[in-house]
TORMAR-542079 format. One line per 10 residues: number of its first residue (from 1); their letters; for each residue x, y, z of C-alpha. Coordinates in nm, 3 decimals. Example, Ala and Ser with C-alpha at 12.3 -4.5 7.8 and 13.67 -1.06 7.14 Angstrom:
2
1 = as = 1.230,-0.450,0.780  1.367,-0.106,0.714
This chain:
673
1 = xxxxxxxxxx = -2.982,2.238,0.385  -2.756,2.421,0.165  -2.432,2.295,0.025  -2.234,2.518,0.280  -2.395,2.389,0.570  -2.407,2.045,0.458  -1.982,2.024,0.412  -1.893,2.264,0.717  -2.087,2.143,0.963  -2.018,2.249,1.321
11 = xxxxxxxxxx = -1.764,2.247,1.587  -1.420,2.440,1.531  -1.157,2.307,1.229  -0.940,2.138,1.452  -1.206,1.915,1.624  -1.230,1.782,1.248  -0.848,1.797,1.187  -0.713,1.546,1.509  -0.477,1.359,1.254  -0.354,1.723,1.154
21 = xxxxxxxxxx = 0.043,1.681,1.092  0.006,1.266,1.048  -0.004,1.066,0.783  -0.149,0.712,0.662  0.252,0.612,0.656  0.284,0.681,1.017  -0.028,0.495,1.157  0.074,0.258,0.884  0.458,0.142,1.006  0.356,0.214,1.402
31 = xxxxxxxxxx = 0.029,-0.022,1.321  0.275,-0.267,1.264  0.584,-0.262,1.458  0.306,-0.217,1.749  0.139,-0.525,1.635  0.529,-0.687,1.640  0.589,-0.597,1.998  0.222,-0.693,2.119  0.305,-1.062,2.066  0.503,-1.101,2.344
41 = xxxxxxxxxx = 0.286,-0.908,2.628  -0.008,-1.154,2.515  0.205,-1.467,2.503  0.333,-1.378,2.852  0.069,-1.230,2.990  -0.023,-1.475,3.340  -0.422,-1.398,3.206  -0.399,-1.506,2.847  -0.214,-1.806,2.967  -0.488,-1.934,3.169
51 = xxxxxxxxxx = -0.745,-1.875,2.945  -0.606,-2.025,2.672  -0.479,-2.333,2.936  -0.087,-2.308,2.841  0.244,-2.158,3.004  0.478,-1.980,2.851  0.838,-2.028,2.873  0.973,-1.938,3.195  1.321,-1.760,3.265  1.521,-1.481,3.496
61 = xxxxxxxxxx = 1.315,-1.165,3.403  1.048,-1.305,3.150  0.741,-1.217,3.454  0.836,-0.865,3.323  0.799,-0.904,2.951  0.439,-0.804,2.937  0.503,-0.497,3.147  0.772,-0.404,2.908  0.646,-0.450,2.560  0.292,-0.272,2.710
71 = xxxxxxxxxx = 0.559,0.006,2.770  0.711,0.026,2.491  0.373,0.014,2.284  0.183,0.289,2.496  0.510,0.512,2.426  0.628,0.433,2.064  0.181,0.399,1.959  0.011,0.568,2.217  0.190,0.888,2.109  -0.038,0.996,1.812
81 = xxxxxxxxxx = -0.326,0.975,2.015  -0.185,1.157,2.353  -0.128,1.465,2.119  -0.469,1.427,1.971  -0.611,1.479,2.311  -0.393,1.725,2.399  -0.484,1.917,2.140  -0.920,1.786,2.164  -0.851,1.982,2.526  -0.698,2.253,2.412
91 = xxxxxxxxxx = -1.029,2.337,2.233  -1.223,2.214,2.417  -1.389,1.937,2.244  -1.250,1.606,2.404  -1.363,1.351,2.146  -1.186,1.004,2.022  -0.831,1.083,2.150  -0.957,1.244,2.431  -1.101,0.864,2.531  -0.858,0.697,2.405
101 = xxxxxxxxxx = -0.567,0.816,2.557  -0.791,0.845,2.865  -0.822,0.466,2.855  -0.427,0.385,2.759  -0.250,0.604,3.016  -0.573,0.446,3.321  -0.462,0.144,3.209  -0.102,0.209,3.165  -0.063,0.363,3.515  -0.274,0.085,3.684
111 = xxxxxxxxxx = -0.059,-0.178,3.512  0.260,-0.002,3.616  0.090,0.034,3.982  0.039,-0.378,4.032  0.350,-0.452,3.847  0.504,-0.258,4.134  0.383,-0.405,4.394  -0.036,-0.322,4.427  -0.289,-0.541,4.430  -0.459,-0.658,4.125
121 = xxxxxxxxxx = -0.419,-0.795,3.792  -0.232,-0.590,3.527  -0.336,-0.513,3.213  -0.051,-0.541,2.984  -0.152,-0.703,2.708  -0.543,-0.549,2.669  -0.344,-0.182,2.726  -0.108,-0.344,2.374  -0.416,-0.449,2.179  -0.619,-0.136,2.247
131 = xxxxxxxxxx = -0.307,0.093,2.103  -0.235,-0.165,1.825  -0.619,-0.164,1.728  -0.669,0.230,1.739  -0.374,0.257,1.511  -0.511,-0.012,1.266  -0.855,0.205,1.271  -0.669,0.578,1.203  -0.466,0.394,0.954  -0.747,0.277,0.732
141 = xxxxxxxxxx = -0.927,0.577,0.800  -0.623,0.815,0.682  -0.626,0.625,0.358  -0.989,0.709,0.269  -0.916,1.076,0.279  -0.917,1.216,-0.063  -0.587,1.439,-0.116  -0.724,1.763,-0.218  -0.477,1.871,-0.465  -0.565,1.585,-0.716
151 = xxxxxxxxxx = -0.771,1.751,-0.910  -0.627,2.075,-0.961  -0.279,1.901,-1.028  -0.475,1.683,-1.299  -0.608,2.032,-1.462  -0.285,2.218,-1.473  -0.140,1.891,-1.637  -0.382,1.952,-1.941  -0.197,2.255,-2.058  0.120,2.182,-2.234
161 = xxxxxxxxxx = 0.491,2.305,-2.097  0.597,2.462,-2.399  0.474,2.682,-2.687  0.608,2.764,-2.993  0.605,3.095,-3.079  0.609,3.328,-3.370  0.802,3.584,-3.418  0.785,3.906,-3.594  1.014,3.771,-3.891  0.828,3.456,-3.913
171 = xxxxxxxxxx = 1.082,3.230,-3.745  0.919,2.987,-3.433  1.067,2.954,-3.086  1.017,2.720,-2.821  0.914,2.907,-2.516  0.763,2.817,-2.197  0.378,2.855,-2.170  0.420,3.109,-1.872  0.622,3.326,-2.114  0.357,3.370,-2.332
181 = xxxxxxxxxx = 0.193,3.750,-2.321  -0.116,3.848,-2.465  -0.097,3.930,-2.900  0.171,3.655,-2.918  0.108,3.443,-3.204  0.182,3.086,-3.146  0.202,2.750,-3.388  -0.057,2.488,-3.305  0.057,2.145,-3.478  -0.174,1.873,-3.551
191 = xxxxxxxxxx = -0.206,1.691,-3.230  -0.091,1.905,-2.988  -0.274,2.093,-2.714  -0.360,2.438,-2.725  -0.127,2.676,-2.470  -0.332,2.967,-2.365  -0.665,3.107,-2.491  -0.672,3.290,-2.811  -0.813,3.354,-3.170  -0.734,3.168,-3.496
201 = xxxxxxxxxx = -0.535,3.426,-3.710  -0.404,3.199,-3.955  -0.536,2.798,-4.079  -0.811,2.576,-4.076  -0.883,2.253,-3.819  -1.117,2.091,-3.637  -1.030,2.110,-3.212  -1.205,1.849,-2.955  -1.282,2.090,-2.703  -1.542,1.781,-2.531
211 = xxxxxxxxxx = -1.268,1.804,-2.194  -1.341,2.200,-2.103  -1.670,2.234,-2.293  -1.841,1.865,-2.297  -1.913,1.959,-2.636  -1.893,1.549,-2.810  -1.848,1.694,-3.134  -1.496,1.842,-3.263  -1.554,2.230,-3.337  -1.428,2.348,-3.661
221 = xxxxxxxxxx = -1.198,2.674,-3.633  -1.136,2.887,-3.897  -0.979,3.206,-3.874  -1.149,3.439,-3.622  -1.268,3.189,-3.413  -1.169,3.152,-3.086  -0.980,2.861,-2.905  -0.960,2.755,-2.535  -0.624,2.667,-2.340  -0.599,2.334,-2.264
231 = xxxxxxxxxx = -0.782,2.209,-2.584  -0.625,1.910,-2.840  -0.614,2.098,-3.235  -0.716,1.822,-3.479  -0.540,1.738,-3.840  -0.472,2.099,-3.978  -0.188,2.315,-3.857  -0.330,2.670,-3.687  -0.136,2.980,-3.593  -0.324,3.146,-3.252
241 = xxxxxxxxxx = -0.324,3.470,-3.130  -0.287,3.469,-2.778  -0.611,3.717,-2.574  -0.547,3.528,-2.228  -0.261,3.330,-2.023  -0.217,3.239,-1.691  -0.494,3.287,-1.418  -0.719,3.437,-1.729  -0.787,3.098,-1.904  -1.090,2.944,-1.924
251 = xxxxxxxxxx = -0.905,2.634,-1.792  -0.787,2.821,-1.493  -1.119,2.916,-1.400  -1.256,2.557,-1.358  -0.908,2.519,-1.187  -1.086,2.784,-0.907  -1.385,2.630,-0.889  -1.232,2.313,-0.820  -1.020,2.445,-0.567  -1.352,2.655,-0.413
261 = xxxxxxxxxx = -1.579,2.355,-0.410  -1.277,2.097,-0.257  -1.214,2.360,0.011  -1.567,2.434,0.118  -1.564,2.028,0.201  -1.388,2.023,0.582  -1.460,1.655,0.715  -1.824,1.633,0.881  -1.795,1.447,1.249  -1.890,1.090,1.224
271 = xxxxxxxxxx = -2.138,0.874,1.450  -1.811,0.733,1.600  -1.666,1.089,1.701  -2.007,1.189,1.844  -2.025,0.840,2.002  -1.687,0.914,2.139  -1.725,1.238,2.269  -2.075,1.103,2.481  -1.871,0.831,2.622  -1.596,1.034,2.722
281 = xxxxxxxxxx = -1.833,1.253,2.975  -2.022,0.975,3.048  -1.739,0.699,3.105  -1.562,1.038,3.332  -1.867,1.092,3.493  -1.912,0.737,3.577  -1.558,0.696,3.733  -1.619,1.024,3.915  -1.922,0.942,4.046  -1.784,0.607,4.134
291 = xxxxxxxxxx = -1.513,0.732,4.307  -1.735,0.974,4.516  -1.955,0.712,4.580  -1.777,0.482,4.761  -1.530,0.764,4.935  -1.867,0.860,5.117  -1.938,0.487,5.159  -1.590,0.429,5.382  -1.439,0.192,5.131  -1.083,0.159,5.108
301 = xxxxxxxxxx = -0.856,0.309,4.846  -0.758,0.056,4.666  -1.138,-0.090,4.615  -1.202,0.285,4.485  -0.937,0.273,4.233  -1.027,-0.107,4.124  -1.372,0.023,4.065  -1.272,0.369,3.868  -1.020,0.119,3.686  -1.299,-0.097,3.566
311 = xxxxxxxxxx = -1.497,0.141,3.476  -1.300,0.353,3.250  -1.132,0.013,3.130  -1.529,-0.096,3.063  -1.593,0.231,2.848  -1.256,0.166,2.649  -1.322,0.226,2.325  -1.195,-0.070,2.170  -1.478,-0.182,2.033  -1.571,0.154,1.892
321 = xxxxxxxxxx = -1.236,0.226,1.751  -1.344,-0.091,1.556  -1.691,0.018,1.478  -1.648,0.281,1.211  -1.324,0.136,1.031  -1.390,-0.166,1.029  -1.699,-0.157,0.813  -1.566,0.111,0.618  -1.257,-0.116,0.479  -1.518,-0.391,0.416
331 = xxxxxxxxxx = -1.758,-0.205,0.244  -1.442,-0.023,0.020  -1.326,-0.348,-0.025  -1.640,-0.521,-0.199  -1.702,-0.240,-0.385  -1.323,-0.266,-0.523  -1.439,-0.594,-0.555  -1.717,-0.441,-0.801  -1.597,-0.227,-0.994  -1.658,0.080,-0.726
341 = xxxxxxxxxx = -1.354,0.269,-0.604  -1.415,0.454,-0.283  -1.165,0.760,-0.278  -1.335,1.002,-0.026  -1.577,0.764,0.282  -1.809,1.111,0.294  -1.947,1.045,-0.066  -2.014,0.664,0.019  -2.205,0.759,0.368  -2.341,1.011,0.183
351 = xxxxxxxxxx = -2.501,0.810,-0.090  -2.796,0.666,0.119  -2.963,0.984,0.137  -2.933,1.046,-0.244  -3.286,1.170,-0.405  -3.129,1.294,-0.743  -2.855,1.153,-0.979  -2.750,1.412,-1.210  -2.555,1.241,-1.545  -2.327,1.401,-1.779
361 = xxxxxxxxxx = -2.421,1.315,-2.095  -2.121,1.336,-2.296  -1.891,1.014,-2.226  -2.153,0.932,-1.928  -2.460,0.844,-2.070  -2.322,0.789,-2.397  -1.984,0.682,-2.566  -1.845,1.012,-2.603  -1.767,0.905,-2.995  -1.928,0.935,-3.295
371 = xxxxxxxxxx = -2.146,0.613,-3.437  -2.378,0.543,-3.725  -2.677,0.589,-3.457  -2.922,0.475,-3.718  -2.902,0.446,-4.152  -3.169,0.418,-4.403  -3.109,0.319,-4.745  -3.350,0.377,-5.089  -3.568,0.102,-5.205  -3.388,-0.172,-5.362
381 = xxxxxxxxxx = -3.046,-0.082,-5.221  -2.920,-0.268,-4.984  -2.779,-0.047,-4.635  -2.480,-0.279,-4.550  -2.378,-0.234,-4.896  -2.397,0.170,-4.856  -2.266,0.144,-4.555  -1.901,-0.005,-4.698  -1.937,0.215,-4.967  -1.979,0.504,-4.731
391 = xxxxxxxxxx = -1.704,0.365,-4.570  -1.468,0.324,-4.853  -1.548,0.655,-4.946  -1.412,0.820,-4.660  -1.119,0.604,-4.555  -0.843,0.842,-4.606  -1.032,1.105,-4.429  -0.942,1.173,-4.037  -1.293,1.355,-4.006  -1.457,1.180,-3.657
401 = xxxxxxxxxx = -1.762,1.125,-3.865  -1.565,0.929,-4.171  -1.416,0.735,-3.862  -1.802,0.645,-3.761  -1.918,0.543,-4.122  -1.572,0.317,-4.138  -1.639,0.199,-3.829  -2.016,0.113,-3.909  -1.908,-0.049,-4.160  -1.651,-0.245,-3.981
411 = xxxxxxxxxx = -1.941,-0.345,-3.765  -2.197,-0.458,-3.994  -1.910,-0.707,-4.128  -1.853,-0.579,-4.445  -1.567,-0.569,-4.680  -1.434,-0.221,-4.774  -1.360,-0.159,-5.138  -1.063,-0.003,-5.229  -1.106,0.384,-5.299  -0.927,0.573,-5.544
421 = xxxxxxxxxx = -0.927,0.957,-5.667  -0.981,1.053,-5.305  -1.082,1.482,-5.309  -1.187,1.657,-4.963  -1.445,1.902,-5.068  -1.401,2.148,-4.783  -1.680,2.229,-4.586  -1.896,1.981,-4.815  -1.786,1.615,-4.742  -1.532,1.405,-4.997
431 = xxxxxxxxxx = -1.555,1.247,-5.306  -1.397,0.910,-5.420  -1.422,0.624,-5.680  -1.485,0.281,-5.557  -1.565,-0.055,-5.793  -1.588,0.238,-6.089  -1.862,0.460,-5.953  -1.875,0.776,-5.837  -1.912,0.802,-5.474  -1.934,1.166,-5.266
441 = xxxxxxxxxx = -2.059,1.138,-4.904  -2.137,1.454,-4.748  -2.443,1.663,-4.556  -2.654,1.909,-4.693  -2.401,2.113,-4.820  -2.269,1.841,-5.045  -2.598,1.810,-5.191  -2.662,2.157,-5.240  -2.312,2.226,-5.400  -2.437,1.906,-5.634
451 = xxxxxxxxxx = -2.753,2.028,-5.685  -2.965,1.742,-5.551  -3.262,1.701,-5.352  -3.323,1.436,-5.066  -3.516,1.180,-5.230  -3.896,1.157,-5.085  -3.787,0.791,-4.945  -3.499,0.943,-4.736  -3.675,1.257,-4.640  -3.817,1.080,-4.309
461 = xxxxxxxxxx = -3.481,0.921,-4.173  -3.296,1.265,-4.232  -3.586,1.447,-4.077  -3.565,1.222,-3.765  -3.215,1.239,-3.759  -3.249,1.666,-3.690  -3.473,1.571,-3.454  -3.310,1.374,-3.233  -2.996,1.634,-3.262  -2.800,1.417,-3.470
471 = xxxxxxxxxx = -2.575,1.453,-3.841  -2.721,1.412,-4.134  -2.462,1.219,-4.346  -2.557,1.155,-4.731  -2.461,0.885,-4.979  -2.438,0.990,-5.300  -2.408,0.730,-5.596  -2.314,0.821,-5.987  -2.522,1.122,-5.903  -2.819,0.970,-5.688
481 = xxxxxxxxxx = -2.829,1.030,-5.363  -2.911,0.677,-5.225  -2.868,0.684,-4.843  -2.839,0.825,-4.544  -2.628,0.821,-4.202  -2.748,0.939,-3.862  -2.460,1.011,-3.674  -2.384,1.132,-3.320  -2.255,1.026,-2.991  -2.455,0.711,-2.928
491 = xxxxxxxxxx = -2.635,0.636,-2.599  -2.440,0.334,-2.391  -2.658,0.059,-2.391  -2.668,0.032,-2.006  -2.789,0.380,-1.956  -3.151,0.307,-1.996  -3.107,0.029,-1.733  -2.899,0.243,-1.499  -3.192,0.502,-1.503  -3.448,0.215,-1.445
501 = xxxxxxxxxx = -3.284,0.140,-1.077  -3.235,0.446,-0.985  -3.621,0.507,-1.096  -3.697,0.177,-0.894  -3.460,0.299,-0.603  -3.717,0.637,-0.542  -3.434,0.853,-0.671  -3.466,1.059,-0.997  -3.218,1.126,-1.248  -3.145,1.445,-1.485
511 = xxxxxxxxxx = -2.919,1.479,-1.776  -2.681,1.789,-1.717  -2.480,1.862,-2.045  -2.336,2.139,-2.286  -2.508,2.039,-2.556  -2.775,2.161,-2.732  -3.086,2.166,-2.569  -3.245,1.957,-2.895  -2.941,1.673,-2.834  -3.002,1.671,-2.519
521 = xxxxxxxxxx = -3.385,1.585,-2.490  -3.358,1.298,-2.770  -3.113,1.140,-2.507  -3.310,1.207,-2.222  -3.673,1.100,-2.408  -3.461,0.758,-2.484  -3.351,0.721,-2.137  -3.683,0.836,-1.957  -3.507,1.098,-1.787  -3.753,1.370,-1.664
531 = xxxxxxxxxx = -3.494,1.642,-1.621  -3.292,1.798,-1.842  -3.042,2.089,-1.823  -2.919,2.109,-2.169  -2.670,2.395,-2.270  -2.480,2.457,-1.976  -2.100,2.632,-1.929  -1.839,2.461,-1.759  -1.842,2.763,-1.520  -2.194,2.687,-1.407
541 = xxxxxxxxxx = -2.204,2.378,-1.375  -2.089,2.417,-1.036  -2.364,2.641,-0.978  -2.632,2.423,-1.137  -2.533,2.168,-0.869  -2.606,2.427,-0.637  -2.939,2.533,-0.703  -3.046,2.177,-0.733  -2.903,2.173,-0.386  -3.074,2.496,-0.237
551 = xxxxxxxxxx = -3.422,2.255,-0.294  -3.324,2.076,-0.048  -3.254,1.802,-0.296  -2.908,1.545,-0.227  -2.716,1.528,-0.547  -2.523,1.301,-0.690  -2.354,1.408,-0.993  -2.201,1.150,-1.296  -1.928,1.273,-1.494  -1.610,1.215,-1.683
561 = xxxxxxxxxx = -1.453,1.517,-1.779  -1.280,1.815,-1.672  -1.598,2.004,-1.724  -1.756,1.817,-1.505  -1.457,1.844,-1.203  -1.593,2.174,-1.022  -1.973,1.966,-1.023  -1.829,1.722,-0.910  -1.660,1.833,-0.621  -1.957,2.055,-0.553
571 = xxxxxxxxxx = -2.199,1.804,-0.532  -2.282,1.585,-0.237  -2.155,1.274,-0.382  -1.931,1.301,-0.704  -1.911,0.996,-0.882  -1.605,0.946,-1.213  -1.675,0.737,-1.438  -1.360,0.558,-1.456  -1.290,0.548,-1.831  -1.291,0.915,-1.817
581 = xxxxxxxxxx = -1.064,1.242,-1.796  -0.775,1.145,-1.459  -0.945,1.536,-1.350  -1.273,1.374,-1.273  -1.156,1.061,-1.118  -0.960,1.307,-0.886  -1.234,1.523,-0.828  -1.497,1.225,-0.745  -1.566,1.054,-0.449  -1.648,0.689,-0.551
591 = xxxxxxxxxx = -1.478,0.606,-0.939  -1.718,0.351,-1.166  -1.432,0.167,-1.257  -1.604,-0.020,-1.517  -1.773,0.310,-1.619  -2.107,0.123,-1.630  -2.383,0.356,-1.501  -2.567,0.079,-1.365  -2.340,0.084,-1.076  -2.427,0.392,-0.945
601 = xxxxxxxxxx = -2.729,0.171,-0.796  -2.526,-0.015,-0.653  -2.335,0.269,-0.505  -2.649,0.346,-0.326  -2.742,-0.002,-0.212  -2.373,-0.060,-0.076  -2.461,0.272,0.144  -2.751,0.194,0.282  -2.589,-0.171,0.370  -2.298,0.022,0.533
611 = xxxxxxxxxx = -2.474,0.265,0.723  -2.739,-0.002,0.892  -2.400,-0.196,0.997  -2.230,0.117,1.124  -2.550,0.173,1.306  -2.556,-0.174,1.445  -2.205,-0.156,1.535  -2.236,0.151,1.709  -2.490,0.076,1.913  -2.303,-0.224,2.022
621 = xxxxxxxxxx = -1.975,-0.065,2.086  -2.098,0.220,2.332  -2.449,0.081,2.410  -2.321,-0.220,2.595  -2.229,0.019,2.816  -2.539,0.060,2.945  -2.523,-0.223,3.119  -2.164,-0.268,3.207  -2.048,0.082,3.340  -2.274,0.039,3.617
631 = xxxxxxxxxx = -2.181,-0.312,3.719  -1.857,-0.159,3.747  -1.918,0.095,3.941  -2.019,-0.167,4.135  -2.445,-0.082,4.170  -2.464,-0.433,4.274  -2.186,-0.439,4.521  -2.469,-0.524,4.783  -2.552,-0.852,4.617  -2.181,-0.971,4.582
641 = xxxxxxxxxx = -2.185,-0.898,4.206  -1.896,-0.735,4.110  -1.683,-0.684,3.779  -1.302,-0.651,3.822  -1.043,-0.479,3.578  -1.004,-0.811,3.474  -1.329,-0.919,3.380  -1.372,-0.540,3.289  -1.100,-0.636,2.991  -1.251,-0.935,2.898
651 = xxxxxxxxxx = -1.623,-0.817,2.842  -1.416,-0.505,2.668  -1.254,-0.761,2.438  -1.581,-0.949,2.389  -1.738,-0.660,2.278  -1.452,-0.598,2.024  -1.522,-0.913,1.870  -1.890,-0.903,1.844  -1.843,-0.572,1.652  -1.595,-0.773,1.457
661 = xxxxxxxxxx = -1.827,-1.037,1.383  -2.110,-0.810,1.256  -1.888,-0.595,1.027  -1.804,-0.943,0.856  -2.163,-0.996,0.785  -2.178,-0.720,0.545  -1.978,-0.900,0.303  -2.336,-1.046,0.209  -2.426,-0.766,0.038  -2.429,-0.799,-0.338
671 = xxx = -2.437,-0.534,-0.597  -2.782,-0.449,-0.817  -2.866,-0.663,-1.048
């Protein structure tokens, strides 16, 4: 199945789109003025009263308040669901509405019929509840649809509204980013986000670029080097010249894959719309039938219409209304409950098929900031001690990697001389004097500019370092180079485990990053990851997903940046990481809140629960029917077994609350452990 066919499905647009012109605010405040004016067509209704053994007050006109409240509900409520299946018939696919607002206006015109005089019991109150019900179910459900503009509202946020640019005397202007044209050169302060694509003409600085690239590590820029829209310029000051704005950016390319992959994603029909659309022929057919039946067998007119009543009131869909939603706003609610937001209902049905997780690596799998990953220290000095000299050392430096060696040092719970005589060495490292030494920390360029060799005892730990596609940070004491500092983005320590269920769960996982390939296979050889697709654009991303997808494998993909937004929304389930970029959390279906990837087990486990409940429920709501529709046709007419509306109602209600029941036992379901 390829991605296309998997998110289109069949069946024309509008049979997906029957809430087309609603909202979740409209089901919302009818839901609940309907549920207001239900109250008193139960409390007065003669049926409820003696089932429930008690009698309502009594007064000029109050044997009509059921009749009028039903009324007012099947107008003011019933509405939505009339147009629906006007519209369900106007293509030609009569689905939910169609049976629903087959069911309200039988039972709304037989109800009007006895209240005027017919024989028979009205059904006020069950014709109340049903409408009240199906707009509690289309509420809940309107909720869970993902608004499609998130993401691409999140990605145009990331460039900035002005710019300030230079003009040909030297003197800076504030200008809008849209007014920018191509060979304008602009003033990037420390701090602030690049406004258009362009080239460094003038300055030195490091730029995190980890939000369009997933590159973890800042990328030094120099003159001649280019720079991406969108991106956050470190310390130094840099003056840009402008090669692309608008719809040319690099940014507003992931903005139209976004926008391709979230439109390729119309709504799939349910179980409950395909259960729907069966019971409306067959609950028609039946009351046809029915009605034929017993024309030919000289019954009267009013037995005919008792027994069409009953059996189109018997095929209500109350219970199946229920079915779906129901579950769905229990499952969405224990996994609020942990730490699993539910945006978009597809991605959590989805999950249960799920055969291959695909992680980001950058701020997924790992921290997404740089750590002393590992240290080794010469014989007969002590790390910890290194370590807060490192750290001393490099405490007036803003350099991510002098944050990581403070930091480590921090850690390890040691004090942090006091530095003076504090040099950068550009391109080399810095140099310092702590507690009257000499103290330069640096990489190989440091040493080389000092003329010193790795000592044979660090030669090892530095050579592992490269290995594992990590920074080789030196020590160097009074001239002796003493130590050294792995450092890179470190691996979360609840990746491993994460991979481990999913291992355990039959599903495999793959690391999908655009990092080197050499970073990326010391991640995945730590994790026990198989698969690895190291080196990989932003732009094709989307497209990796894809081919993954074309092997007829269902992918989930784990990210948390805006790199990973057009995968995302591409992939069968996309799953944020909550801690990440607000662009992935808009572009995912379900959000690890706690961005633990552990939980995307769990994901999986609280699908399959879901599923075998919507099944269950399912097969309850429109499979009772089996048995019922007949007996009120009235098969067993011969035997003096019949069903009326009445009872029709009742075993409708029972049914409703059965389904209820069963949806409640989900709540048994507990996340992977």
């Amino acid at each position: 199945m390829t991605t296309h066919e998997h998110h289109t499905g069949s069946g024309s647009p509008s049979a997906h789109d029957r809430h087309e012109g609603h909202s979740a605010a409209m089901f919302r405040d009818k839901f609940w003025l309907s549920f207001v004016l239900s109250v008193p067509a139960i409390v007065w209704s003669e049926m409820v009263q003696d089932l429930l053994g008690y009698t309502a007050p009594e007064f000029p006109g109050s044997a009509y308040i059921p009749a009028v409240f039903g009324t007012i509900v099947f107008v003011y409520g019933g509405l939505p669901f009339l147009k629906g299946a006007r519209n369900e018939l106007a293509d030609r696919l009569p689905g939910m509405m169609t049976l629903i607002s087959l069911a309200i206006t039988v039972a709304f015109g037989y109800s009007l019929a006895v209240t005027l005089g017919a024989p028979g019991m009205d059904l006020w109150w069950e014709l109340a509840t049903l409408v009240t019900i199906m707009l509690l179910g289309h509420w809940i459900e309107m909720r869970s649809i993902s608004q499609a503009s998130g993401a691409l509202a999140e990605l145009a946020s990331l460039l900035p509204d002005e710019a300030e640019r230079i003009g040909a005397d030297g003197s800076a202007e504030h200008v809008v980013v849209s007014a920018l044209a191509t060979g304008d050169l602009v003033l990037v302060r420390p701090g602030a986000r690049i406004p258009a694509d362009g080239e460094v003409a003038e300055g030195e600085s490091s730029v995190d670029e980890s939000m369009i690239t997933g590159e973890s590590r800042h990328v030094d820029k120099a003159p001649g080097d280019a720079v991406i829209a969108g991106t956050v310029n470190g310390a130094g000051s840099l003056r840009v010249r402008v090669t692309h704005t608008g719809e040319e950016t690099a940014l507003a390319g992931i903005m139209r894959l976004v926008a391709g992959a979230q439109a390729s994603r119309s709504r799939v029909q349910d179980l409950a719309d395909r259960a729907a659309r069966l019971l409306t022929f067959v609950a028609i057919g039946s009351a046809t039938l029915t009605a034929i039946g017993w024309w030919i067998a000289g019954a009267e007119w009013s037995y005919i219409v008792e027994r069409v009543v009953t059996v189109l009131v018997i095929a209500c869909p109350h219970a199946l209304g229920l079915a779906i939603p129901l579950v769905v706003a229990i499952s969405t609610t224990l996994g609020a409950r942990n730490g699993l937001l539910v945006r978009e209902r597809r991605g959590l049905e989805t999950a249960r098929l799920l055969d291959l997780v695909v992680f980001d690596k950058t701020g997924t799998l790992t921290l997404a900031e740089h750590r002393v990953v590992r240290s080794a220290a010469l014989s007969g000095f002590d790390a910890d001690e290194a370590t807060a000299l490192a750290g001393s050392a490099e405490s007036d430096s803003e350099h991510p990697i002098a944050r990581a060696l403070a930091a480590a040092a921090e850690e390890a719970g040691q004090a942090v001389p006091a530095a003076s005589g504090f040099e950068s060495l550009p391109g080399q490292g810095v140099r310092a004097h702590v507690d009257g030494r000499d103290v330069a920390v640096g990489g190989p360029a440091l040493l080389e500019a000092l003329g010193l060799a790795v000592p044979a005892g660090l030669e090892g730990a530095a050579g592992e370092a490269r290995d594992a596609g990590l920074t080789a940070t030196y020590l160097v004491v009074d001239g002796t180079v003493t130590a050294v500092f792995a450092v890179g983005d470190a691996v979360r320590p609840e990746s491993a485990e994460a991979v481990k269920r999913l291992h355990a769960m039959g599903i495999e996982s793959a690391v999908l990053t655009g990092d080197a390939q050499q970073v990326a296979n010391a991640v995945a050889a730590e994790l026990g990851i198989e698969r690895v697709l190291a080196e990989v654009l932003p732009a094709d991303k989307a497209r990796t997903i894809e081919d993954l997808q074309a092997e007829g494998r269902r992918v989930a993909m784990v990210g948390d940046g805006v790199n990973d937004a057009a995968a995302l929304a591409t992939a069968d389930v996309g799953i944020a990481i909550g801690a990440g970029t607000e662009v992935a959390i808009e572009a995912g279906d379900i959000v690890l809140v706690r961005s633990d990837p552990r939980d995307v087990a769990s994901i999986v486990s609280l699908s399959r629960a879901t599923y075998r409940k919507m099944v269950q429920n399912l097969w309850w709501a429109a499979g009772y029917n089996i048995i019922a529709i007949p007996l009120a046709a009235g098969v067993l007419a011969w035997a003096g077994i019949t069903l009326s509306p009445a009872v029709g109602a009742v075993l409708m209600s029972a049914s409703t609350v059965i389904v209820a029941a069963n949806a409640q036992l989900l709540r048994r379901w507990r996340p992977e452990a």
